[in-house]
TIMI-2910 file (N, C-alpha, C, CB; in pm, 1 decimal, decimal comma, always signed):
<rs>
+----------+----------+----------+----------+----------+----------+----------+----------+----------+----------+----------+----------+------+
!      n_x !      n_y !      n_z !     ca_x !     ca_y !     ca_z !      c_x !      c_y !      c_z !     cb_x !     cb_y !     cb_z ! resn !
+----------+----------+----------+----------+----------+----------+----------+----------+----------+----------+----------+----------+------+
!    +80,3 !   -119,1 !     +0,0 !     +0,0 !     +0,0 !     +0,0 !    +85,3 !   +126,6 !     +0,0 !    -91,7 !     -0,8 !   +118,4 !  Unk !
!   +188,3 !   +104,7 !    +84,9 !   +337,6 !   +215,0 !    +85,3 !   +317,8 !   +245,4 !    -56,3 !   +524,2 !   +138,1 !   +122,9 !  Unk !
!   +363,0 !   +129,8 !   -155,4 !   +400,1 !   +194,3 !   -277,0 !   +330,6 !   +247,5 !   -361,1 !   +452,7 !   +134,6 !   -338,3 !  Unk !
!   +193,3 !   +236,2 !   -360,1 !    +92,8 !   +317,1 !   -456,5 !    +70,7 !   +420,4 !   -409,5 !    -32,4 !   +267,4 !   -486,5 !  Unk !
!   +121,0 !   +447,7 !   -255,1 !    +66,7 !   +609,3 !   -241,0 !   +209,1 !   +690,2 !   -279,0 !     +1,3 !   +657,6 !    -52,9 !  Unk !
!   +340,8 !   +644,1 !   -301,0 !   +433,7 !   +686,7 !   -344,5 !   +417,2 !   +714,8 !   -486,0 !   +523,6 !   +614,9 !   -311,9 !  Unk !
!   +395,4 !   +598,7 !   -538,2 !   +366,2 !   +616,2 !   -702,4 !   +259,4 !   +697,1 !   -725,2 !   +332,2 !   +484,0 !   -780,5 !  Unk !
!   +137,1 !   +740,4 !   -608,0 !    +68,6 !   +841,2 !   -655,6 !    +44,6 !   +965,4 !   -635,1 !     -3,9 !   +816,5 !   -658,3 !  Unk !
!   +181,1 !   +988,5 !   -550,2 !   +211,0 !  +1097,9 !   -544,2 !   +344,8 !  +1187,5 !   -617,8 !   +205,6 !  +1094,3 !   -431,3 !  Unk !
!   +411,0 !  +1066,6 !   -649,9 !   +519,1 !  +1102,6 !   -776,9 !   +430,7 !  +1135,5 !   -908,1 !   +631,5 !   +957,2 !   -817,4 !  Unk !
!   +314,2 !  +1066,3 !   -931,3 !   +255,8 !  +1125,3 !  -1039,8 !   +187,2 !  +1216,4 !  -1055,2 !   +207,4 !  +1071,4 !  -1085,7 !  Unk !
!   +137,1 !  +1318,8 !   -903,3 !    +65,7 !  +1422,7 !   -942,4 !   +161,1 !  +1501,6 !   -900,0 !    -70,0 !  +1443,1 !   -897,0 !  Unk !
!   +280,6 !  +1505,7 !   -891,7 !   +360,8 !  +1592,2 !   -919,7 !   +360,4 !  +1648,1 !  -1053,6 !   +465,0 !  +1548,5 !   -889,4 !  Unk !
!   +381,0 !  +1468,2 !  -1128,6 !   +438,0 !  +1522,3 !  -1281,4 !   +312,6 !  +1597,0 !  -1329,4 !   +486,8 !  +1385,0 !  -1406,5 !  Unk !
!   +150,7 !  +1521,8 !  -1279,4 !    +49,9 !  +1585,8 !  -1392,3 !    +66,2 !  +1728,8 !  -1336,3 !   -131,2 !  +1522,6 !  -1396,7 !  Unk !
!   +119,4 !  +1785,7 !  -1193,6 !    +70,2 !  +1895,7 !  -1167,0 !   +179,1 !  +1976,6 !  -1235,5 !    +39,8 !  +1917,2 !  -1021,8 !  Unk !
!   +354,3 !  +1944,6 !  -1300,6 !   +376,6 !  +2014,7 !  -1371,9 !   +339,1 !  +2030,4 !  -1499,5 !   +455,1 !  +2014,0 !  -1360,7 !  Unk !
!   +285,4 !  +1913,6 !  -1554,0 !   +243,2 !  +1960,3 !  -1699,0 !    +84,6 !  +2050,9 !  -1715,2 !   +232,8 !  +1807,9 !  -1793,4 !  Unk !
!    +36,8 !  +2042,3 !  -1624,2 !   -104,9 !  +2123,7 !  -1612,8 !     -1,3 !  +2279,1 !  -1638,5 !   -219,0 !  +2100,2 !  -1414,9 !  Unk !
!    +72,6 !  +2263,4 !  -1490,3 !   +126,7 !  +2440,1 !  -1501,6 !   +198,5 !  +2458,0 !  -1647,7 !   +267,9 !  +2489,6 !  -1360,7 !  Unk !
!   +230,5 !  +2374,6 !  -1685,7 !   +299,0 !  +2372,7 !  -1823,2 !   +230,9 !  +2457,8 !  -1942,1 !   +305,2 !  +2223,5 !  -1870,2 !  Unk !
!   +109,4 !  +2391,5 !  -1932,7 !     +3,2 !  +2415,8 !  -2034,5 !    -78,3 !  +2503,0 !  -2014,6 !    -67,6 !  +2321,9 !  -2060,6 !  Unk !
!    -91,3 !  +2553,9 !  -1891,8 !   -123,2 !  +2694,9 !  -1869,6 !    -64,2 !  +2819,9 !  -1897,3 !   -134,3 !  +2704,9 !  -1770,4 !  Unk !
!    +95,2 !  +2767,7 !  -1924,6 !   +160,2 !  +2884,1 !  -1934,5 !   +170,1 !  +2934,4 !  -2112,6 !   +309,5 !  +2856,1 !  -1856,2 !  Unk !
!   +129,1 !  +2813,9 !  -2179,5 !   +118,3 !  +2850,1 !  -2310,8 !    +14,5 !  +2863,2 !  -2341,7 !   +164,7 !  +2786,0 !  -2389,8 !  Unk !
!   -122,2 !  +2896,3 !  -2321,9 !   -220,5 !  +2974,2 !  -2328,6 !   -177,5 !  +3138,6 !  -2432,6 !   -258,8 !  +2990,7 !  -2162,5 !  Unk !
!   -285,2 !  +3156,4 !  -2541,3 !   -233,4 !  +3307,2 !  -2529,5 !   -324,1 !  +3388,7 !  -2523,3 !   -154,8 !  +3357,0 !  -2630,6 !  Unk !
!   -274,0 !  +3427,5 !  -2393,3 !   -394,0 !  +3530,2 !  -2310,8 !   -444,5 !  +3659,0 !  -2386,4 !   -327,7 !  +3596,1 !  -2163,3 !  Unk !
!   -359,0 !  +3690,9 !  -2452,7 !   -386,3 !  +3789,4 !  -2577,2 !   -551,3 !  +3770,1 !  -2635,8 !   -265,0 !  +3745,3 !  -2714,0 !  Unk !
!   -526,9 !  +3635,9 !  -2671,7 !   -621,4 !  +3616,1 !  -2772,3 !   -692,0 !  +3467,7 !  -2746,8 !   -547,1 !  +3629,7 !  -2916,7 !  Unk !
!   -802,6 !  +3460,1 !  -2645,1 !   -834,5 !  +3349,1 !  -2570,6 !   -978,6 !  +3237,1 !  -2616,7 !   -853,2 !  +3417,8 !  -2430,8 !  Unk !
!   -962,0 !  +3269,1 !  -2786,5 !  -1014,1 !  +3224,1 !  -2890,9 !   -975,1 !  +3031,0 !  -2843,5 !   -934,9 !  +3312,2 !  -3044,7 !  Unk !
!  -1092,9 !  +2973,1 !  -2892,5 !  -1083,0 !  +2827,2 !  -2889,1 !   -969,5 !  +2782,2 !  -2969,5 !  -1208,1 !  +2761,7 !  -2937,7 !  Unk !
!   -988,7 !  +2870,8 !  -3105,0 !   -919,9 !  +2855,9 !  -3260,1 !   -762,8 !  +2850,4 !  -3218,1 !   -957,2 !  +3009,3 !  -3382,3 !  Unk !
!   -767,5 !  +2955,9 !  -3148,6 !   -570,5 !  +2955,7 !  -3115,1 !   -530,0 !  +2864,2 !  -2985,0 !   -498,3 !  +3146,4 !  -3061,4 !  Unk !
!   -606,5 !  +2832,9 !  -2929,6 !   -542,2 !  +2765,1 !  -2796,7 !   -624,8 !  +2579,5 !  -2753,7 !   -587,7 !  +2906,9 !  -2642,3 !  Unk !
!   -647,8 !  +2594,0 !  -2896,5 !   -692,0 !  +2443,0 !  -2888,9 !   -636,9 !  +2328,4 !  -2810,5 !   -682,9 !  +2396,7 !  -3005,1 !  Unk !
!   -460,7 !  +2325,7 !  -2854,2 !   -370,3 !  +2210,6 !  -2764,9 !   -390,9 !  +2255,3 !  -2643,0 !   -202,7 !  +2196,0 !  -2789,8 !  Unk !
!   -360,6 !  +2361,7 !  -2568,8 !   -361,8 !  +2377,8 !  -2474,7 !   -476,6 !  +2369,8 !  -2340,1 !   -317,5 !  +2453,4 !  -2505,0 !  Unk !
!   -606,7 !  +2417,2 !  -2432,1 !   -701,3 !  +2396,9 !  -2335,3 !   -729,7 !  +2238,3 !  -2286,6 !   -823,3 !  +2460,3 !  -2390,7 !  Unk !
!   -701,4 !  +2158,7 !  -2451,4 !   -713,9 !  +2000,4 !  -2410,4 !   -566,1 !  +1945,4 !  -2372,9 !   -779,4 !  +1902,2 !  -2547,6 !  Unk !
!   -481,6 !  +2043,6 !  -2343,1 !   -362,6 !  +1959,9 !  -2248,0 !   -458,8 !  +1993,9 !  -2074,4 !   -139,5 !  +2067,8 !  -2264,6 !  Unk !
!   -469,0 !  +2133,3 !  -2077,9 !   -506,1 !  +2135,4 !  -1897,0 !   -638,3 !  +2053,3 !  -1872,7 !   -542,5 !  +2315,3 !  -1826,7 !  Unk !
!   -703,4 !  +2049,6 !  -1938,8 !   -810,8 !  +1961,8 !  -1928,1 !   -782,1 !  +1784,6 !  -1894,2 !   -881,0 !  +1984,6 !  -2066,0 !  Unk !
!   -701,5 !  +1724,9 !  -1999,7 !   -663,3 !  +1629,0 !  -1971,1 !   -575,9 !  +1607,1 !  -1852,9 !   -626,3 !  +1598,0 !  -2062,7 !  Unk !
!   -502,1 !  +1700,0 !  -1826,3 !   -377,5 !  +1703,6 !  -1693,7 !   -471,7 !  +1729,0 !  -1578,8 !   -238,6 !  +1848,2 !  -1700,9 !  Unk !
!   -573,6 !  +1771,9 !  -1625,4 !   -648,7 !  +1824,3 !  -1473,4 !   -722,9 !  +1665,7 !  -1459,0 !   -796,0 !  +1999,2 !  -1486,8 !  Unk !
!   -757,0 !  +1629,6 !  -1526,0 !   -868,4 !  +1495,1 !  -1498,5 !   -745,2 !  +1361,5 !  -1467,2 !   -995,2 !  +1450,9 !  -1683,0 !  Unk !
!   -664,7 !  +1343,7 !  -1531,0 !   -603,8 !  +1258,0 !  -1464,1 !   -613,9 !  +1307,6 !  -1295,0 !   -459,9 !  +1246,6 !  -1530,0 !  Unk !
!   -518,1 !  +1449,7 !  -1293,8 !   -492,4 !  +1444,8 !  -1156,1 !   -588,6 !  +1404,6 !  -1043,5 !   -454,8 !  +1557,7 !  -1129,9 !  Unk !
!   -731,7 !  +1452,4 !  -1100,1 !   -858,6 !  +1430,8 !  -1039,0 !   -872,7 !  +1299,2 !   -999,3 !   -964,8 !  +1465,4 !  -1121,3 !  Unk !
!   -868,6 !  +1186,5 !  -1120,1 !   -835,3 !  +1064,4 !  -1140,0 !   -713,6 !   +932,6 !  -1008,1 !   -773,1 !  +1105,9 !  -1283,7 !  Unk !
!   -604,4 !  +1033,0 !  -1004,1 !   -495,6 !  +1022,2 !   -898,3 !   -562,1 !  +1011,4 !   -804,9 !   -398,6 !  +1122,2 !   -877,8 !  Unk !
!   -636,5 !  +1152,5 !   -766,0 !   -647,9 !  +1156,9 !   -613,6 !   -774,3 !  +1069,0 !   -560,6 !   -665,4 !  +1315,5 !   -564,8 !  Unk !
!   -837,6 !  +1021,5 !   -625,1 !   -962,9 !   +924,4 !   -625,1 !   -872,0 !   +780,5 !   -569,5 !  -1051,8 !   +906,5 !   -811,7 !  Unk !
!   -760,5 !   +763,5 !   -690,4 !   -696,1 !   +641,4 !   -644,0 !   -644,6 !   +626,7 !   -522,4 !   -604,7 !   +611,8 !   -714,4 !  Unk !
!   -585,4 !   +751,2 !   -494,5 !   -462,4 !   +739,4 !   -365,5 !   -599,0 !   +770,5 !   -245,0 !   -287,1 !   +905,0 !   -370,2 !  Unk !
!   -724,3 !   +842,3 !   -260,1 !   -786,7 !   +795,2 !   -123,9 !   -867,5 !   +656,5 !   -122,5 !   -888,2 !   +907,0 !    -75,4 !  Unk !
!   -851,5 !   +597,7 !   -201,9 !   -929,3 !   +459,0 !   -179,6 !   -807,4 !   +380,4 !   -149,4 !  -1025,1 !   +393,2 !   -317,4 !  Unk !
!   -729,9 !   +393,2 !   -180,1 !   -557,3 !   +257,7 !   -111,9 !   -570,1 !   +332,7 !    +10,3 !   -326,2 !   +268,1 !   -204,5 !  Unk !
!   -573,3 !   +420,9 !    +83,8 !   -591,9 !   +451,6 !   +218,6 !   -666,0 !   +319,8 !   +297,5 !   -679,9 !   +589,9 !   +224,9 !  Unk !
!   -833,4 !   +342,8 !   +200,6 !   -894,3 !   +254,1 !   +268,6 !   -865,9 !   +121,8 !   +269,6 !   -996,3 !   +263,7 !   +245,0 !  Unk !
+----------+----------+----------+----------+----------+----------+----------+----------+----------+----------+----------+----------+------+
</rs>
């Protein structure tokens, strides 16, 4: 049980840098679907895994 809450917390590290990742390439300029397509479906996807994570790591608690 040690190791899945390790492994699931090494991984919302990583999703939580690539979320900030993909936030930062946003262009706020111009916040059109058309121009920021990858990006909205990178934070989207980075956000639902992480969501995903933390579901896992409180049920290995139990």
């Amino acid at each position: 049980m040690k190791n899945i809450r390790k492994v699931t917390t090494v991984l919302s590290y990583i999703f939580a840098l690539i979320l900030v990742f993909w936030l930062v390439q946003i262009d706020y300029s111009d916040l059109t679907y058309k121009n920021n397509v990858a990006s909205y479906l990178g934070i989207l996807s980075s956000f639902f895994v992480l969501v995903t994570i933390q579901f896992v790591k409180n049920k290995s608690k139990k």
